[in-house]
C-alpha positions as CSV (number, residue, x, y, z in Angstrom):
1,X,94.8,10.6,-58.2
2,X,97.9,13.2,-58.9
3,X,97.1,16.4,-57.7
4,X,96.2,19.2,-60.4
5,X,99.6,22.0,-60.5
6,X,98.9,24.6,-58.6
7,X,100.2,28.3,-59.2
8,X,102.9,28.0,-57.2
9,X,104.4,25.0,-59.5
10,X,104.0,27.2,-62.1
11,X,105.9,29.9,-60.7
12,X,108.5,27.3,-59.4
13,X,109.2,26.1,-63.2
14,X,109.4,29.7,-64.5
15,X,111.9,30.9,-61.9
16,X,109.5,33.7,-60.7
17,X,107.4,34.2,-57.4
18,X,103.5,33.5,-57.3
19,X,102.9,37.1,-57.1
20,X,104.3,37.8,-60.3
21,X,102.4,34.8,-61.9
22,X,99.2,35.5,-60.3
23,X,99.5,39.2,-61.2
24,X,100.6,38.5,-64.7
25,X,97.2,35.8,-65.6
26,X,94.9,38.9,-64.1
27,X,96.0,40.8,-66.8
28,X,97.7,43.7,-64.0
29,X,101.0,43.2,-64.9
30,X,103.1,44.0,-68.0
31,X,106.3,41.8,-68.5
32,X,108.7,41.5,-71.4
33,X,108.4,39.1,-73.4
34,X,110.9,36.8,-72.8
35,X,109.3,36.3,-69.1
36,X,106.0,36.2,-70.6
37,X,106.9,33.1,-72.7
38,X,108.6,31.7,-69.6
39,X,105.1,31.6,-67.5
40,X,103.5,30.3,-70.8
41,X,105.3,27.5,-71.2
42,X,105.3,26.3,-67.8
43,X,101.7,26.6,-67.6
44,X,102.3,24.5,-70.9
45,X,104.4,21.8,-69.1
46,X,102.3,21.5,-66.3
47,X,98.5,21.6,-68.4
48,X,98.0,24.2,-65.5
49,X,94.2,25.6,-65.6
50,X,93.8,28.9,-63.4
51,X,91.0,28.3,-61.2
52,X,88.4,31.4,-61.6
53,X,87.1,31.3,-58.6
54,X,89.8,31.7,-56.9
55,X,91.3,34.6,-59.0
56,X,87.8,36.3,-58.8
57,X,88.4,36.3,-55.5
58,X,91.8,37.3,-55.3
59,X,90.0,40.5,-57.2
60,X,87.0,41.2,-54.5
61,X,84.5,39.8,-56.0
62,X,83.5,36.2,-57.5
63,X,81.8,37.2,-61.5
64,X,78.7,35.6,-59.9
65,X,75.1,37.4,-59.6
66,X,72.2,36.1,-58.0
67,X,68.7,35.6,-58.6
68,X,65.8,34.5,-55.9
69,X,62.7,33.5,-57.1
70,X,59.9,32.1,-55.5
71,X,59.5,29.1,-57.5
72,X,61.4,27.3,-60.2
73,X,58.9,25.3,-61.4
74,X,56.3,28.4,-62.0
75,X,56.6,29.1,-65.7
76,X,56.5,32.8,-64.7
77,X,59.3,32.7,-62.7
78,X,61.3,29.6,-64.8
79,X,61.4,32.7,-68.0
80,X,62.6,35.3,-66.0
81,X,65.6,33.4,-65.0
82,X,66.2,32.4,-68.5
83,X,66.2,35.8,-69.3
84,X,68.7,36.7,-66.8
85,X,70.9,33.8,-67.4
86,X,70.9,35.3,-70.8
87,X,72.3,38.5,-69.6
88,X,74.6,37.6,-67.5
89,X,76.4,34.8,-70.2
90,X,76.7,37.5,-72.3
91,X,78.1,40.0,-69.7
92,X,80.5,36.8,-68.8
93,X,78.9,36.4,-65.9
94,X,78.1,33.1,-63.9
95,X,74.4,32.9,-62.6
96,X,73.5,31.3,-58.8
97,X,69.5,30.2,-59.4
98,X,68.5,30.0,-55.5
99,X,64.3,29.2,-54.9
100,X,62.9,30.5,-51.5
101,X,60.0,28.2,-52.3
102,X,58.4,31.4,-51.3
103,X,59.6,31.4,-47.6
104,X,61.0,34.5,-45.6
105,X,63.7,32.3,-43.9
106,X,65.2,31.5,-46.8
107,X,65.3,34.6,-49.0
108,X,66.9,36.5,-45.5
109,X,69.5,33.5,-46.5
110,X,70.2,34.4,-49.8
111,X,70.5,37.8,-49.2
112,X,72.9,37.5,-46.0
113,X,75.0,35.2,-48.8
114,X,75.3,38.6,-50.6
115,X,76.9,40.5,-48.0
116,X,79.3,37.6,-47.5
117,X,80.3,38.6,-51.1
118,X,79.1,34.9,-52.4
119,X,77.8,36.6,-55.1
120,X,78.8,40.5,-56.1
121,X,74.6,41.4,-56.9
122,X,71.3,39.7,-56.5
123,X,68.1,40.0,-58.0
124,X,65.3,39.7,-55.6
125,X,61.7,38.3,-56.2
126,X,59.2,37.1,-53.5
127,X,55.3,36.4,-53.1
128,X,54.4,37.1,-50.3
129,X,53.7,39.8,-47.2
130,X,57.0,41.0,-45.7
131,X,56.7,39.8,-41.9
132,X,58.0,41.8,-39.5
133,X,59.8,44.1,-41.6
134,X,62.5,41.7,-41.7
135,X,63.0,41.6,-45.7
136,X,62.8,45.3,-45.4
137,X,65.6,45.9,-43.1
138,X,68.0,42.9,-45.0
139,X,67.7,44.7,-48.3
140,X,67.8,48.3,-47.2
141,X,71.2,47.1,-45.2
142,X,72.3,45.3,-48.6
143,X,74.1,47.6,-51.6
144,X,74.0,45.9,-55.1
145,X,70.4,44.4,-55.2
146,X,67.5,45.1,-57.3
147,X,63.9,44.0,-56.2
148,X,61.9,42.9,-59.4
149,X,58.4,41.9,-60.3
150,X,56.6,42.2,-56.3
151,X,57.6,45.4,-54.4
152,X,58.6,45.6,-50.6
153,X,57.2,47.8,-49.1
154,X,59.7,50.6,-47.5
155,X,62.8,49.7,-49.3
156,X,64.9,52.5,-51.3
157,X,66.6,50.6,-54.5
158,X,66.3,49.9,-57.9
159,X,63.2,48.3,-58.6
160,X,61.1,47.0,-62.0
161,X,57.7,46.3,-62.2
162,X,55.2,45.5,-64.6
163,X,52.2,48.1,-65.0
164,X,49.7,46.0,-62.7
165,X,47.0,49.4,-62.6
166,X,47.2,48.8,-66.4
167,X,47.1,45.1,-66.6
168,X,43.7,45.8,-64.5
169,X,42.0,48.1,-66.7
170,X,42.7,46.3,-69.7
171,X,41.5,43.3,-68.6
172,X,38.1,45.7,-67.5
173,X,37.3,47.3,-71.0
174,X,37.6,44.1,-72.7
175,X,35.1,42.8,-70.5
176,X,32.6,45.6,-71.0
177,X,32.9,46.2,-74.8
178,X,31.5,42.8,-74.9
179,X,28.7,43.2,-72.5
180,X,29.8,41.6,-69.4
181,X,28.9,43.8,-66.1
182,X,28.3,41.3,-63.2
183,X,32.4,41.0,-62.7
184,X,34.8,38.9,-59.8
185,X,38.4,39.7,-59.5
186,X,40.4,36.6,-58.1
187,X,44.0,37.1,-56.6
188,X,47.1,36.7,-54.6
189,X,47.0,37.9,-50.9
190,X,45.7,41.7,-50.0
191,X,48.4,42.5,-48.4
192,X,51.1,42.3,-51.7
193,X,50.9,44.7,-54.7
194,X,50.8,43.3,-57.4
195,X,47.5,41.8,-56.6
196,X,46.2,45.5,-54.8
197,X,47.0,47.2,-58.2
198,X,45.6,44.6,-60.3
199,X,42.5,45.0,-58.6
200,X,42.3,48.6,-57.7
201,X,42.5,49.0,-61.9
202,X,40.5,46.1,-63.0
203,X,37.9,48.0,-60.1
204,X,38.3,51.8,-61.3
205,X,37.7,50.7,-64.7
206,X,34.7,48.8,-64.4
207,X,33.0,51.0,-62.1
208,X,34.2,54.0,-64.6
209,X,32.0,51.9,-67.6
210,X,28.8,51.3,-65.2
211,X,29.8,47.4,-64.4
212,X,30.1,46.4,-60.7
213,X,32.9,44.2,-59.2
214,X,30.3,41.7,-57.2
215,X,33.4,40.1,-55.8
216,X,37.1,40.3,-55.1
217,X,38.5,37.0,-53.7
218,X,41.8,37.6,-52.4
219,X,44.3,34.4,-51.3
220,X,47.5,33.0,-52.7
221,X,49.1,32.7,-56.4
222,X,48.7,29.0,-56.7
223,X,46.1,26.5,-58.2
224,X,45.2,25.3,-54.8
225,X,43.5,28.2,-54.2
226,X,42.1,28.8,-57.6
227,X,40.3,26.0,-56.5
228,X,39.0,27.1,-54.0
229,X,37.9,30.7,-55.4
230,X,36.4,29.1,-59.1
231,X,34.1,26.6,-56.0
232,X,33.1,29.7,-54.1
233,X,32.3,31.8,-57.4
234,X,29.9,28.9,-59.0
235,X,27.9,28.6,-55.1
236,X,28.0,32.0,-53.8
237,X,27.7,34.3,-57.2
238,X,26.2,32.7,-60.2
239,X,25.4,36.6,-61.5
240,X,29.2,36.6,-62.1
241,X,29.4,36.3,-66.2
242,X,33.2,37.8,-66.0
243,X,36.4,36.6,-63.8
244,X,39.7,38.7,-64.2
245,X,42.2,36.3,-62.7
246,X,45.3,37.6,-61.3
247,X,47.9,34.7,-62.6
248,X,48.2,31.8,-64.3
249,X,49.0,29.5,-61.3
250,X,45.3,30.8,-60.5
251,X,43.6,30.0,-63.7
252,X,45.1,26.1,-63.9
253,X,43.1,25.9,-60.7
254,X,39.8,27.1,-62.0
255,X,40.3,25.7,-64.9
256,X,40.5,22.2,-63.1
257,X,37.3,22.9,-60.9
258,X,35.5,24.7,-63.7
259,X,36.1,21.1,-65.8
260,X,34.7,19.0,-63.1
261,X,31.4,21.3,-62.5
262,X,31.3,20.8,-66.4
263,X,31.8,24.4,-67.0
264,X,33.8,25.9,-69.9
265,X,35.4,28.9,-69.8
266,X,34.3,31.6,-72.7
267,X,30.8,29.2,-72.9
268,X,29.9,29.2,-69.0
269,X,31.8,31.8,-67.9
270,X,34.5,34.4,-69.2
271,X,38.1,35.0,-68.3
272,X,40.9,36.7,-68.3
273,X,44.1,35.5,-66.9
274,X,47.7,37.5,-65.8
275,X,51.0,36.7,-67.2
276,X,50.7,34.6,-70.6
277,X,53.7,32.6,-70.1
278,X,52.4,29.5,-70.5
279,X,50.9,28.0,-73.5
280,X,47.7,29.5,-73.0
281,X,46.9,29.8,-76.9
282,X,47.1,25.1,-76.5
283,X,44.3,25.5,-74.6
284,X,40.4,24.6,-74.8
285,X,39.5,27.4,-75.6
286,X,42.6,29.7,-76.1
287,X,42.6,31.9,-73.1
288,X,42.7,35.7,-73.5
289,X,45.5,37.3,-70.9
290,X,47.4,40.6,-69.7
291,X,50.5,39.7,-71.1
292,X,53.5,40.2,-68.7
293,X,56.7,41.2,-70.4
294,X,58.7,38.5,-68.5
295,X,62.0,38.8,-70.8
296,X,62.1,42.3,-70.4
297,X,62.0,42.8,-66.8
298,X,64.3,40.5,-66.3
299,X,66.6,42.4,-68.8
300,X,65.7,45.7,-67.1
301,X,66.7,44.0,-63.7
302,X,69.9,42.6,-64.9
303,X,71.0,46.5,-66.8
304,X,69.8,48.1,-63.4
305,X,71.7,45.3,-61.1
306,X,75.0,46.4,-63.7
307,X,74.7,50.2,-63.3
308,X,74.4,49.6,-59.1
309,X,77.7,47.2,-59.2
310,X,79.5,49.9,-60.8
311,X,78.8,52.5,-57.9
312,X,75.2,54.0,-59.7
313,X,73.1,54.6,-56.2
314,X,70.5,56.3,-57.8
315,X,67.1,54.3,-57.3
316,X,64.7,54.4,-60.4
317,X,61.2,52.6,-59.8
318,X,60.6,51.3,-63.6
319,X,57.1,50.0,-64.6
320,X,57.1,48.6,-67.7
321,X,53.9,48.3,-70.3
322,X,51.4,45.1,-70.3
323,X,49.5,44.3,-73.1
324,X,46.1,42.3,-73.9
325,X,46.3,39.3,-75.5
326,X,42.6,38.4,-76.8
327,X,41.9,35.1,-77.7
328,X,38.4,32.9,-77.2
329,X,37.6,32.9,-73.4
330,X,35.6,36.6,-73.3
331,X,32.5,35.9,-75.1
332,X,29.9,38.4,-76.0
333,X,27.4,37.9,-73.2
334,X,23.9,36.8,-74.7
């Protein structure tokens, strides 16, 4: 197989040095236009293609941004990187999608690739508790990154949230207009935020309307453990008429065990579910959700991610609205 032509046989067959090319194709260097039309067609002759990552280079930086997510295959996390691929095509931007499949090793990976300059910014998610400090000290030593959706604890840069207090009490009032006061929360770990805030509002709420949280189940964001929580709610606290449950990935779980105890959700027992990304409004019944704004943190990310590559150190915290989405599974309590 011939070997593509290179930049230096383009600068051979124009009579000029690679320099002057290279300089020229950047866009860095004005020439008349007689010398001009001399790179052109040699480029011509040769079906020359410049190869971007190289001239990205060549500049300091590779037109590349990054994103970490926990998990691809969680819808949640599958539309925020749609929305940032968005973002970044338009900004003419190429997008590296790396999953940590929620492990510390691997996200101190991706980060370490950023100060290698393998990307010029990244956009940082996790799930989990940050052990040992270790994500702490990686980000605070890293400049253009933006943590997004779960917060770590002790780091100083930009950062986007969604409004997890409000998510909480949301989810609360709807419960007690329509008579339910024996309530369970069901989340991710203690130890992260977003599932502390989501409870701490859901609580305040509910104990501001007279209700009482009987239970707050606190594990992982996955069905497994939904599981696990719907098995321990049905033995341990059949007073429970109300479950706000802190993600989908939880609810699919529940739903699962709830179907096999031949329960149904809004008929047995009520729900409300965190995030609405997937097609919740498909299901038997619809589910009502706190509806996270998934397209627009990941825009917010990406415009704060922009401001910090162009030298912007300043370190807004953004928490951006939720909304209820009320559908069949909160019925009024007989």
């Amino acid at each position: 197989m011939a070997k593509p032509p290179s930049l230096q046989d383009v600068a051979s067959t124009a009579g000029l040095s690679p320099a002057t090319v290279s300089r020229f194709l950047n866009g860095s260097l004005n020439l008349p236009p007689e010398t001009a039309e001399r790179i052109n067609t040699a480029i011509a002759k040769l079906n020359y293609r410049p190869n971007p990552h190289a001239r990205s280079l060549s500049r300091g930086r590779s037109d590349t941004i990054g994103l970490v997510v926990p998990d691809v295959a969680n819808p949640f996390f599958a539309r925020l990187a749609a929305a940032v691929e968005h973002h970044a095509g338009q900004a003419g931007l190429g997008l590296m999608l790396c999953s940590s499949v929620n492990r510390q090793s691997r996200e101190l990976d991706y980060i370490e690739r950023l100060r290698r300059n393998h990307v010029d910014g990244l956009l940082f998610t996790t799930n989990h508790q940050d052990e040992n400090h270790a994500l702490r000290q990686a980000i605070t030593s890293s400049r253009n990154i933006v943590v997004m959706d779960e917060d770590v604890d002790g780091t100083e840069v930009p950062k986007v949230f969604g409004d997890n207090l409000q998510g909480g009490r949301l989810a609360a009032r709807h419960f007690l207009e329509l008579g339910h006061h024996k309530l369970a929360y069901v989340g991710g770990s203690r130890n992260i935020m977003t599932s502390r805030e989501r409870a701490r509002g859901f609580a305040d709420e509910v104990g501001a309307g007279d209700g009482e949280v009987v239970v707050e189940l606190f594990g992982h964001y996955t069905a497994e453990y939904g599981r696990a929580a719907m098995a321990m709610l049905f033995d341990n606290h059949p007073d429970v008429t109300g479950v706000f449950i802190g993600s989908d990935q939880l609810m699919y779980g529940m739903a699962e065990l709830a179907r096999e105890r031949g329960k149904r959700f809004g008929e047995h027992i009520s729900v409300i579910t965190y995030d609405d990304v997937g097609p919740l409004a498909l299901l038997d019944p619809p589910l009502t959700a706190i509806h996270q704004p998934v397209e627009d943190i990941g825009r917010t990310g990406f415009d704060l991610l922009m401001k910090r590559m162009a030298d912007d150190m300043s370190n807004p915290h953004i928490r951006l609205p939720v909304s209820i989405v009320v559908r069949d599974s909160v019925r009024p309590l007989r």
